[in-house]
Structures are given as C-alpha cells and as structure tokens.
NUROMI-680251 format. One record per residue (C-alpha): residue number from 0; residue in one letter; x, y, z. Coordinates in nm, 3 decimals, always signed. Example, Ala and Ser with C-alpha at 12.3 -4.5 7.8 and 13.67 -1.06 7.14 Angstrom:
<sites>
SITE   n res       X       Y       Z
SITE   0   A  +1.230  -0.450  +0.780
SITE   1   S  +1.367  -0.106  +0.714
</sites>
This chain:
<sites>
SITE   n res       X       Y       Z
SITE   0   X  -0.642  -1.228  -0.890
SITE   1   X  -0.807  -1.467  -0.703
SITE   2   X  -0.485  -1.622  -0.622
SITE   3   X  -0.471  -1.331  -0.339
SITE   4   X  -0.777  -1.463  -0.198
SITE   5   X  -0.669  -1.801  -0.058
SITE   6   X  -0.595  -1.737  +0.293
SITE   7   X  -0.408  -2.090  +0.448
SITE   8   X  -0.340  -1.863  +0.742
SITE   9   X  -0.666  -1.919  +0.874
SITE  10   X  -0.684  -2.246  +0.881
SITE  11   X  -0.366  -2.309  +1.099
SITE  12   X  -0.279  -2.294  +1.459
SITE  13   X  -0.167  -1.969  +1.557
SITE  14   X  +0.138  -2.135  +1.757
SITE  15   X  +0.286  -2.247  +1.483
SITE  16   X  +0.558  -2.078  +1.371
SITE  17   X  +0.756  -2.290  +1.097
SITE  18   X  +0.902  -2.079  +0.794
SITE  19   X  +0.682  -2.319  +0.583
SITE  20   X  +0.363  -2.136  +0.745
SITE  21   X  +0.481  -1.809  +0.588
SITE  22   X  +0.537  -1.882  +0.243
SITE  23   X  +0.340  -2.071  -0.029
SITE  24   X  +0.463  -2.119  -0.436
SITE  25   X  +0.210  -2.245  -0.670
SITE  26   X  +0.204  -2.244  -1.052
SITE  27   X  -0.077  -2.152  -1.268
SITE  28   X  -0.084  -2.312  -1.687
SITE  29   X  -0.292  -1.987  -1.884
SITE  30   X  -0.364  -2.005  -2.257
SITE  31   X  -0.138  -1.986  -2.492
SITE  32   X  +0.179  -2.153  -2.291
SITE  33   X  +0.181  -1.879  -2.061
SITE  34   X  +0.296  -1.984  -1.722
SITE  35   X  +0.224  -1.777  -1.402
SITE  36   X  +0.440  -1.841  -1.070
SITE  37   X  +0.298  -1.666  -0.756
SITE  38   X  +0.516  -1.654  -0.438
SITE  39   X  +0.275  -1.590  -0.133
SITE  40   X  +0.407  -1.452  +0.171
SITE  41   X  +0.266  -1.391  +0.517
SITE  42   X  +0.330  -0.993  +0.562
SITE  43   X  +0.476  -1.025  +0.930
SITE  44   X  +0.732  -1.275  +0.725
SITE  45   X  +0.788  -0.986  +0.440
SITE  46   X  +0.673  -0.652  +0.371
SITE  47   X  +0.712  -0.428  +0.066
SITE  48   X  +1.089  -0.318  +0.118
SITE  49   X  +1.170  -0.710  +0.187
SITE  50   X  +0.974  -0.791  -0.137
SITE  51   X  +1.143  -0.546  -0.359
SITE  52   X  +1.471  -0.805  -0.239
SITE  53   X  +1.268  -1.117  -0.429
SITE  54   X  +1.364  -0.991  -0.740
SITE  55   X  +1.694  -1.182  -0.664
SITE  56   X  +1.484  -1.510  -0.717
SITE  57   X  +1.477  -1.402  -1.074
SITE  58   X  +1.942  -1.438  -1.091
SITE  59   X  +1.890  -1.748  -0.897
SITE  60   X  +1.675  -1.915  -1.134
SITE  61   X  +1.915  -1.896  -1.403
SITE  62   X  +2.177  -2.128  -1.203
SITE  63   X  +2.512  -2.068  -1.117
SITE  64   X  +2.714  -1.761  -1.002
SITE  65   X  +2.543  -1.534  -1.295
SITE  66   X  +2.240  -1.563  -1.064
SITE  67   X  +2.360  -1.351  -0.780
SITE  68   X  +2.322  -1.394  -0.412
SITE  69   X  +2.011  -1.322  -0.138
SITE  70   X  +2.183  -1.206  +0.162
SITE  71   X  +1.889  -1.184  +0.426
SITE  72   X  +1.929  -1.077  +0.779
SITE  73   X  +1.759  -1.222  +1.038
SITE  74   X  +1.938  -1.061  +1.349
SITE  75   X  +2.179  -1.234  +1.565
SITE  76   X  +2.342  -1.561  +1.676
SITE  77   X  +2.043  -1.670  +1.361
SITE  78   X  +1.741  -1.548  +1.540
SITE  79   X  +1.453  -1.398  +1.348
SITE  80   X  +1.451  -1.032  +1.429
SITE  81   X  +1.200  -0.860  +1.691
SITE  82   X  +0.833  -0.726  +1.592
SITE  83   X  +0.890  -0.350  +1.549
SITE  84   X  +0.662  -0.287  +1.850
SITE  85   X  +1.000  -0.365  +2.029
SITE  86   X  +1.205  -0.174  +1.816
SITE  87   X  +1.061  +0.189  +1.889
SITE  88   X  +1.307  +0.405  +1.960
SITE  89   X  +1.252  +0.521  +2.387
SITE  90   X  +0.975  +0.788  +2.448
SITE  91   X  +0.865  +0.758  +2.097
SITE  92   X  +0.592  +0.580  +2.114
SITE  93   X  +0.424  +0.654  +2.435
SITE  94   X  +0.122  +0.813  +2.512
SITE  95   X  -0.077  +0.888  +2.815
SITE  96   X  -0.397  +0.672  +2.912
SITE  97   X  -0.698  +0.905  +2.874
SITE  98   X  -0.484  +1.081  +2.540
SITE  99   X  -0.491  +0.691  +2.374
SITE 100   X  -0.844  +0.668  +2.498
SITE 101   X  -0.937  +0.968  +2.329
SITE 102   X  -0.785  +0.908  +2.012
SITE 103   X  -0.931  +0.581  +1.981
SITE 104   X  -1.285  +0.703  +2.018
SITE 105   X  -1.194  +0.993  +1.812
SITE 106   X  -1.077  +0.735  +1.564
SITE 107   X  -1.419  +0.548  +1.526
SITE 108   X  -1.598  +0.885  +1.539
SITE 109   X  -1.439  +1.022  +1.235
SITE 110   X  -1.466  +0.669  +1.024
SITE 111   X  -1.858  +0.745  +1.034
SITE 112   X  -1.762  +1.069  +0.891
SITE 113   X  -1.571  +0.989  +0.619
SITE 114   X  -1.660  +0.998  +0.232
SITE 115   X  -1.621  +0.675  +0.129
SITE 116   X  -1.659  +0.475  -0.285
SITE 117   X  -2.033  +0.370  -0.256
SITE 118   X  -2.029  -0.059  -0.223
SITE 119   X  -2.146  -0.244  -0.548
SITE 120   X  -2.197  -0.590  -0.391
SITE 121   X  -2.187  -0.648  -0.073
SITE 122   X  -2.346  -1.024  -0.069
SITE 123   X  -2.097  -1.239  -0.318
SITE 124   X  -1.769  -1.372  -0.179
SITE 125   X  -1.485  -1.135  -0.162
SITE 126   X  -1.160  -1.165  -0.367
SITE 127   X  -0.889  -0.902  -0.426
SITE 128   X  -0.849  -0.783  -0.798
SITE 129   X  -0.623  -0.569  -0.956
SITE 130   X  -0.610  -0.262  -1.219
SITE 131   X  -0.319  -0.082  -1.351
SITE 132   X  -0.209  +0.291  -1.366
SITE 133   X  +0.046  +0.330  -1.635
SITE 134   X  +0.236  +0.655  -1.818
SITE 135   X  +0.472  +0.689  -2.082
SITE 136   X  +0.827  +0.842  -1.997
SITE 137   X  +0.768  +1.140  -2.109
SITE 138   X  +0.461  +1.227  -1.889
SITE 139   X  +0.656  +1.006  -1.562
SITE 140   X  +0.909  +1.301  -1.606
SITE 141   X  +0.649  +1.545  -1.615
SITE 142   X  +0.507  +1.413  -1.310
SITE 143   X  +0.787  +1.352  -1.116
SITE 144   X  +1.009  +1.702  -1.190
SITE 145   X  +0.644  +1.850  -1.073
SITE 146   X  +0.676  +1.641  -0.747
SITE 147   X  +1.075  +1.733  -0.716
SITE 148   X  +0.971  +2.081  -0.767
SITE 149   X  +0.763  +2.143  -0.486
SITE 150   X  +0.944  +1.934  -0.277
SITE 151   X  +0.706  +1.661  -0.246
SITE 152   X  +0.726  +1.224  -0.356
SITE 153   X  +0.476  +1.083  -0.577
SITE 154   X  +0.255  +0.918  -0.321
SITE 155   X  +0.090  +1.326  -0.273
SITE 156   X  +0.051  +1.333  -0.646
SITE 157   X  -0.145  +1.006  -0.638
SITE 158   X  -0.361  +1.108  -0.298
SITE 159   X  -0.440  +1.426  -0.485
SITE 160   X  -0.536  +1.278  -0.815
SITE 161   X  -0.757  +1.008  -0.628
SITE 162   X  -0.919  +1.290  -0.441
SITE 163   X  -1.005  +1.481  -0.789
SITE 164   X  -1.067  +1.151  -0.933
SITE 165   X  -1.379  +0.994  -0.663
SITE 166   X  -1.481  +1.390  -0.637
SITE 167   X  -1.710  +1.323  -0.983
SITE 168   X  -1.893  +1.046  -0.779
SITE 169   X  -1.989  +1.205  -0.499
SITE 170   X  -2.232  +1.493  -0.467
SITE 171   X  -2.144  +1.625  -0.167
SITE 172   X  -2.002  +1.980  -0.164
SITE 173   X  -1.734  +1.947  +0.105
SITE 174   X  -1.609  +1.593  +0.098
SITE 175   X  -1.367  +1.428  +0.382
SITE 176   X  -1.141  +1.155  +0.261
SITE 177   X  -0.898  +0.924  +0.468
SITE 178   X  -0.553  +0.797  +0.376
SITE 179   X  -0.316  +0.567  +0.516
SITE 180   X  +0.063  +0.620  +0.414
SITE 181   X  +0.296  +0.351  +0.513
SITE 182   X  +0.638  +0.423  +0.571
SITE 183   X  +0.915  +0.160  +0.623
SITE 184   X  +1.068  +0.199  +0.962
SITE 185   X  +1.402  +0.027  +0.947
SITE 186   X  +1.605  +0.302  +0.973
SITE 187   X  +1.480  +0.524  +1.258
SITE 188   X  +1.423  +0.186  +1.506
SITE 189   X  +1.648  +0.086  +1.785
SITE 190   X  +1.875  -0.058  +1.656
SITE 191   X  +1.803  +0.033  +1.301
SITE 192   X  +1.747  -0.231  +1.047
SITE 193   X  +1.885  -0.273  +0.713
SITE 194   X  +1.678  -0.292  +0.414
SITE 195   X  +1.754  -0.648  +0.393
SITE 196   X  +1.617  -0.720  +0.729
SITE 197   X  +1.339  -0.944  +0.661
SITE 198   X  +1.017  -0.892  +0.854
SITE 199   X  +0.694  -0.635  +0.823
SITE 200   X  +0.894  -0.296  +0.981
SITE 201   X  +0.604  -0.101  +0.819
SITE 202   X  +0.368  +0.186  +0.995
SITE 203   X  +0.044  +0.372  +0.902
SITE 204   X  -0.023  +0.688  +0.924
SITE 205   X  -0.356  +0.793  +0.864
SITE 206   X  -0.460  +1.130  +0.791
SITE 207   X  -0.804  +1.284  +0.648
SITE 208   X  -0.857  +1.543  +0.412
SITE 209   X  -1.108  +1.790  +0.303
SITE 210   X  -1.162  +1.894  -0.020
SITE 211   X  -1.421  +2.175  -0.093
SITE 212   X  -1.416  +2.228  -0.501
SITE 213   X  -1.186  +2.445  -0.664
SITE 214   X  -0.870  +2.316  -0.592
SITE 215   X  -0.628  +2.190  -0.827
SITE 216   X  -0.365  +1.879  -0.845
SITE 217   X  -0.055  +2.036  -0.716
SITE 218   X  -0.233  +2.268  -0.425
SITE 219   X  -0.414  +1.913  -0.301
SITE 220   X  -0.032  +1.713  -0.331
SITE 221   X  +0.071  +1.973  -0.117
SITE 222   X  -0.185  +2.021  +0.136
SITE 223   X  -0.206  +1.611  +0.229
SITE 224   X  +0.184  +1.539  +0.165
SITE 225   X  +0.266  +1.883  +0.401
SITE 226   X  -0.048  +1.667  +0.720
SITE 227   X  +0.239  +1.322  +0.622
SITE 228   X  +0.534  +1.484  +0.722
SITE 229   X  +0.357  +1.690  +0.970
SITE 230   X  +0.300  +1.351  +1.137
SITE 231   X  +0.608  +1.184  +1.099
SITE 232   X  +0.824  +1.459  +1.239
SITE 233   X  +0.578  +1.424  +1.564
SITE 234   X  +0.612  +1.021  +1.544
SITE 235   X  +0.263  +0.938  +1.489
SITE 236   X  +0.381  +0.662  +1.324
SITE 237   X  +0.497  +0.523  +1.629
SITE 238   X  +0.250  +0.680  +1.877
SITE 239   X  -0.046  +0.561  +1.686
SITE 240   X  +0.080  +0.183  +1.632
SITE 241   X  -0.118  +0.041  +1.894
SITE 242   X  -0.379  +0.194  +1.887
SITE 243   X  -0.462  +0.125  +1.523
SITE 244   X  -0.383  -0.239  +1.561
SITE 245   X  -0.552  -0.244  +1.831
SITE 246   X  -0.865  -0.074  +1.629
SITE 247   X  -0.790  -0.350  +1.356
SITE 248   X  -0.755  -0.651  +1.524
SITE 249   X  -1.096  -0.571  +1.696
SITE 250   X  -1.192  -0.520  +1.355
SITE 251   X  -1.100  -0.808  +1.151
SITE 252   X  -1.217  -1.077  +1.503
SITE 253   X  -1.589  -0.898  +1.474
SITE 254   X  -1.689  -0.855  +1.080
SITE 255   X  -2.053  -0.817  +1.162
SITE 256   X  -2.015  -0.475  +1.393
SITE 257   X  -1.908  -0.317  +1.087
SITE 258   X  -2.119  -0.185  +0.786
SITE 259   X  -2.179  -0.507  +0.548
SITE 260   X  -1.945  -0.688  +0.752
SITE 261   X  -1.607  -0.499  +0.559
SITE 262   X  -1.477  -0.157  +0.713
SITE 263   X  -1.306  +0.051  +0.443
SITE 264   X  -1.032  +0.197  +0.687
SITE 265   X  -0.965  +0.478  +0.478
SITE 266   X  -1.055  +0.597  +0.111
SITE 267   X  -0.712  +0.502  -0.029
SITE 268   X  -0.319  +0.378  +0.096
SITE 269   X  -0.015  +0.441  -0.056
SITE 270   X  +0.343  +0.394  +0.008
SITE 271   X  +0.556  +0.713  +0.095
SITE 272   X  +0.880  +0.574  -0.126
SITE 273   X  +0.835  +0.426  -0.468
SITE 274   X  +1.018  +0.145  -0.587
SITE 275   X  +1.263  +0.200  -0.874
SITE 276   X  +1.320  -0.104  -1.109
SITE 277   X  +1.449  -0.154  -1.412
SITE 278   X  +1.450  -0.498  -1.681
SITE 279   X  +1.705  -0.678  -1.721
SITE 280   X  +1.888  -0.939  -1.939
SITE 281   X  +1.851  -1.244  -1.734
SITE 282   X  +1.466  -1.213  -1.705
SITE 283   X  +1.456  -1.179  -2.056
SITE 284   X  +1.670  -1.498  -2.084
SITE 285   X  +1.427  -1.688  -1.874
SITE 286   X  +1.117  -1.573  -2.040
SITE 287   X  +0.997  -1.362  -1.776
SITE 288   X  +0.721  -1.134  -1.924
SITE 289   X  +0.598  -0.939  -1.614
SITE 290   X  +0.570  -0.921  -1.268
SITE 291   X  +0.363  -0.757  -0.987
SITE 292   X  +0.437  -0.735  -0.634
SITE 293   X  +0.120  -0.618  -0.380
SITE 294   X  -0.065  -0.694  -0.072
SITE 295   X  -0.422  -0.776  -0.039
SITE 296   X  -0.685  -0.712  +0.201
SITE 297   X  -1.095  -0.752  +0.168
SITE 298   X  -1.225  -0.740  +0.495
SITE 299   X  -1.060  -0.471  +0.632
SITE 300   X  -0.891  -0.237  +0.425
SITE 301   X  -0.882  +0.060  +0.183
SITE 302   X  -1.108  +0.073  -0.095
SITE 303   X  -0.779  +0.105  -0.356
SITE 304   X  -0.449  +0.024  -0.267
SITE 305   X  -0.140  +0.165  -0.464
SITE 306   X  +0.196  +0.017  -0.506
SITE 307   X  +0.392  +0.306  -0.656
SITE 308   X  +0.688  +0.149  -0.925
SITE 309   X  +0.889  +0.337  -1.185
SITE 310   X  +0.937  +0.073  -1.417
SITE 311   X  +1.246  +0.157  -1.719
SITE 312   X  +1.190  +0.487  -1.671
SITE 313   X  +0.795  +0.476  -1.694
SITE 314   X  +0.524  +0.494  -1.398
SITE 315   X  +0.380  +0.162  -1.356
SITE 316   X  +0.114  +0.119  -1.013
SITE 317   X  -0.049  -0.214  -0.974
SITE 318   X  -0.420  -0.105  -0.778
SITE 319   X  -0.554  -0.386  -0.557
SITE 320   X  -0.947  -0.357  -0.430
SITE 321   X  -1.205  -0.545  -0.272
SITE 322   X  -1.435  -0.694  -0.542
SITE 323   X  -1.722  -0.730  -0.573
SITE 324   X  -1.762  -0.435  -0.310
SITE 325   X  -1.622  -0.239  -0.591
SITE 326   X  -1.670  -0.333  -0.933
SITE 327   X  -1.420  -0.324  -1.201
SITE 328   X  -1.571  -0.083  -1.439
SITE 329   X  -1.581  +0.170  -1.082
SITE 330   X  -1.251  +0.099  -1.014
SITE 331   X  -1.109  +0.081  -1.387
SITE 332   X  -1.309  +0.431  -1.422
SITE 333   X  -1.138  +0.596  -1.097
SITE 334   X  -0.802  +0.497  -1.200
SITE 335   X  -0.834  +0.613  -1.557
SITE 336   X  -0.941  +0.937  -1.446
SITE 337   X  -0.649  +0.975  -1.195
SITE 338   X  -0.414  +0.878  -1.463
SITE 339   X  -0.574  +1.170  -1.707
SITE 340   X  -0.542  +1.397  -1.397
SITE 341   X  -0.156  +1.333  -1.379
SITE 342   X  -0.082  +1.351  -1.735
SITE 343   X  -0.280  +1.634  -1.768
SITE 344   X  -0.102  +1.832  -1.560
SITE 345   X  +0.201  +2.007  -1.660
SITE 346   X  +0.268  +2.306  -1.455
SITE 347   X  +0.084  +2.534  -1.675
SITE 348   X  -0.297  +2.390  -1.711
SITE 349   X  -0.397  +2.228  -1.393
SITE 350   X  -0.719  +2.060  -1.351
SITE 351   X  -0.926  +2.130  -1.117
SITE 352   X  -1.202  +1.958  -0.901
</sites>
C-alpha cells in the first residue's frame, strides 16, 4: 500500500483550492497483466459515504447509457457546500469556556492512560498497509442476527472482538482501550445533506473502555456500543468537534511532542454503518477483480482502522495501520484472532477474555 503514503498535499499552497488539488489517478502494471487503478482523494473533498458513490465510475467506464449517471451535489447556485462546522444544528454544539478547557486537558490526561499495541519500529519511514478480515456467509449471518438481536450494528462486534483480540498481548489485569466511531452527519445538520452531498460530513466520537478479564464477546459489544449511543443522543459528536480538531491539528503541526513523533489517538476506529455492496455484471465485463476503498493516516491516528463492508452477502473489512510502527505479522495476528473471536461465537459458546 504504499500508494497511500504519497502525500502531494503537503507540498502545495494551502490557498489553493482547484478541484485538481483534491484528486489524483495513477495506474500501477503488477505481474501477470494485472492492472491496478487507484483514485486518491483529499478527505475534506470525499469521505466514506461520498466514496461508497465512486462505484458509479465502474457504469461509466463501460461507455454509453448502460454506464449510469453520478449525480453529485454541491449545494446551490453551483457552490461547493459548507464545512460541517457550519452546518451544526443551533445549541448543539456549544459548550462553555472552562467545560472545553476541561475536557481538553482531560483529553491529553487520559491518552497517557490508555493501553495502547506496543510500537515495532519506530525509526524507518512510515507507510500505511493493509490486512483483511474476511467470513463466509454463513458465519456473516451468524454475526450479524447476533448484532440484530441485541439491538446493536457490527462496528460493537468488531470493538469487542479487537478488545478480546490485543487482551493476549498485554499483561495488564485491567486494561483501558480508546475508540473513535465516526458517524456520517448529513442527515441531522442544518440543512441536512443528502448522501450524495460531496464533502467530509464525518464526526468522531471517542470513547474508552475497560476491560477487566472475564467478559465475553456479546457483554463487551454491548457495554461500548450502549457509551456510542450514549454519546450521540447527548451530541458529543458535535460538542466535541472542536475540540478534537483542535487536539489534532496541534498534533499533526508538532510530531516531536508526541511519543516517537506518532500519537496513536485511540486503540482502534470504526465506522458506525457498514457499507452493503454487492458484484455486478458490468465489473465483471470490464475485468474488474477487486476493489478497496479506505483512508490512511501514520502520524496521527489509530493503531488499526476498520472499514466495515458486506460484500455478496459475506463480511469483507479492509484494516489499514501504520507500518513499520506495527508490523504485519502483529497486525495479521490481531486480526486473525478477532476474526476467530466472531466466528466463534454463536450465541451458545462465547469466548471469553
């Protein structure tokens, strides 16, 4: 994946704003007459929901009307839509002085606290690379009636597994993890955004958790998924905007205040919908093999980051990391044990920590 590593965005001026700034296309010539196109986009240009839409690319390339149509918004009178900063809905993003204050201090306080995957190298040149977590059908429907259920989405099933998971590497007792969960805005701005509204309309909201031994998949999907929705319902994900960027952007402009110059903002992030896509003629037509969509991040960041897809029928989550400040075989290793975690349970056995 070192395609995800080239970074043209910091090497141009920051007042430019041309639609050619946001969006790269190169072409890669592998072994064996395999071809790979990858379509870089800034993320203020396009985030994950806006993504999902490029899949229309795929009709256009066959020519003609077969190839369907990309209808983007981009607001009115052709203006490119507002940051979502100005979208919040009134009152639900404000917060009193000394309470931001507080919770920005309490936000560096707890990072120091948190159990964290234990750096490999922290010397050699970062790049993002990527590992896969896949299932049959059979054990997707397993795992996703267990989610329906209990009244809970995926993303809590994959939080808990990674918590079980990173548990055997640590040998601390009572272990505190963080995760970020980003959940796409559109709907509950002012005025609310379609999904075809191009832009990043994307918030975080970071909770830890403690895990003590004992516990098993479903009770820790239920525990971290009930803190998400806990938040949402009191608009943290709007209230805690700033500050994080804030926290970020400080971040990312001074490298050296943090621990080997990379701050691992959380233990793991997922997305709080999956994505639901199924194949198709036409990309068979035009040869198309496979496809991944994903984000990446090496400075700043989580240590994994999962992009949640059920794929005809079958769960299919591409895993981007910082290497080398995690290796491969660690990160292969974690994400083979979550997926034995999942399939593993069915209800009846549960695993436990």
């Amino acid at each position: 994946m070192q395609i995800l590593h080239q970074n043209p965005w910091q090497l141009m001026n920051t007042t430019c704003t041309t639609d050619h700034d946001m969006f790269f296309a190169s072409i890669y010539a592998l072994p064996s007459a395999t071809w790979v196109v990858a379509l870089r986009l800034h993320v203020s240009a396009c985030d994950r929901t806006t993504a999902v839409l490029l899949r229309e690319v795929v009709g256009l390339m066959g020519g003609g009307d077969e190839g369907g149509e990309v209808n983007i918004d981009i607001g009115n009178k052709g203006e490119v839509n507002l940051g979502i900063e100005d979208l919040i809905p009134c009152g639900k993003g404000k917060k009193a002085m000394w309470v931001r204050g507080m919770d920005m201090l309490s936000y560096s306080v707890n990072s120091l606290r948190m159990t964290n995957l234990k750096f490999n190298d922290t010397k050699s040149t970062r790049v993002s690379q990527v590992v896969r977590l896949q299932m049959n059908e059979d054990d997707t429907h397993r795992v996703l009636n267990g989610c329906k259920t209990r009244g809970i989405k995926l993303c809590a099933a994959l939080v808990a597994a990674g918590m079980m998971a990173v548990d055997k590497y640590r040998l601390e007792n009572q272990k505190k993890y963080g995760v970020v969960t980003l959940t796409d805005c559109r709907s509950n701005l002012h005025p609310a955004l379609s999904h075809k509204h191009f832009g990043s309309y994307h918030s975080a909201i970071l909770n830890t958790h403690t895990t003590e031994g004992g516990e098993t998949l479903w009770e820790l999907a239920n525990k971290t998924y009930k803190a998400f929705a806990s938040s949402k319902r009191n608009n943290k994900h709007f209230s805690y905007m700033v500050d994080l960027n804030f926290l970020m952007c400080k971040a990312i402009d001074n490298p050296t205040l943090t621990s080997s110059s990379s701050l691992r903002t959380s233990f793991m992030s997922v997305f709080e919908d999956l994505v639901i896509d199924d194949s198709n003629d036409k990309q068979t037509e035009l040869g198309l093999e496979e496809y991944m969509e994903c984000a990446s991040v090496h400075g700043i960041g989580p240590s994994i980051a999962i992009f949640d897809t059920i794929r005809d029928g079958r769960v299919d989550c591409v895993c981007v990391y910082p290497a080398p400040l995690h290796s491969r075989e660690q990160m292969q290793g974690l994400v083979d044990d979550m997926n034995t975690i999942l399939v593993g349970c069915d209800g009846n056995v549960e695993w436990k920590i």
